[in-house]
N, C-alpha and C positions, 0 to 999 in steps of 0.2 A: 777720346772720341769713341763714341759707341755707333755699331755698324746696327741696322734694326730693317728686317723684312718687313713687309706688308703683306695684307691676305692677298694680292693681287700678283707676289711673287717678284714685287719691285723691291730693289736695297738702296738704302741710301745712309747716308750719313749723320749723328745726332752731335751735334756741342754740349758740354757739359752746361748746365741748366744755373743761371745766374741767383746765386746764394738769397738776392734781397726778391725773388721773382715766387722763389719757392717758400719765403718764412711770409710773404703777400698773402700769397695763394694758402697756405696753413692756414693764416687767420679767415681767410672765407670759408675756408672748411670750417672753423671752429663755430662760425657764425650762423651757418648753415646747420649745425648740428645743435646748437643753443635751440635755432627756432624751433625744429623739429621735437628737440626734450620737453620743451614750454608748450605746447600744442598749440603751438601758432599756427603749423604749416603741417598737414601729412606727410608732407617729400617738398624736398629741393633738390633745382638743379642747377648747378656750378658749370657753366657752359664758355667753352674756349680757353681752360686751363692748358699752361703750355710747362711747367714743372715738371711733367713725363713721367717717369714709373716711383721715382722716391715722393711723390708728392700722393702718390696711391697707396705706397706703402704707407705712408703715414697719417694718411686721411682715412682708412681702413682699422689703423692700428685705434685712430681717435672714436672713430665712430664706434667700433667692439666696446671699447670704455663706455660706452656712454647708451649699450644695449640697441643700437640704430645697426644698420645695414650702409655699408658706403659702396657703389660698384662705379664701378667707370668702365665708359664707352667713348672706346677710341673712334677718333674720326679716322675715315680711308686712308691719310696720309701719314696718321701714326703723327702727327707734327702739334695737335694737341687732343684735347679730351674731354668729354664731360662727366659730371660727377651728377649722379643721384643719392641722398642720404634720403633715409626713410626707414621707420620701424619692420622689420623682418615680416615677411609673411606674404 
């Protein structure tokens, strides 16, 4: 169990993050990133991903491969996140 502050100065408790929730949520990053390489989309945004920080690590890690930008913007409760992919700049 990971303990996790909020900017608000609230703590609270995270469960480890279910293995089939996080390789889900990968392949929408992956798709989100496809669109953005093919100029279909300037930016997408992956909204209400709940995979938490390894899902950032590694939608960051995928987006650098692939010369895109991945940020995530956590919601107030740190309980999930969204993801924008988008060419740098």
């Amino acid at each position: 169990m990971e303990i996790s502050r909020t900017g608000t100065g609230a703590t609270h408790a995270r469960t480890a993050v279910n293995p089939s929730l996080l390789e889900h949520e990968l392949k929408l990053c992956a798709g989100a990133i496809a669109l953005v390489v093919s100029g279909g989309a300037p930016r997408v945004w992956l909204v209400g991903m709940r995979a938490g920080r390894e899902l950032v690590r590694q939608a960051i890690t995928m987006g650098h491969a692939a010369d895109l930008a991945v940020r995530a913007r956590w919601w107030p409760d740190e309980e999930a996140l969204d993801l924008v992919v988008e060419h740098y700049g």
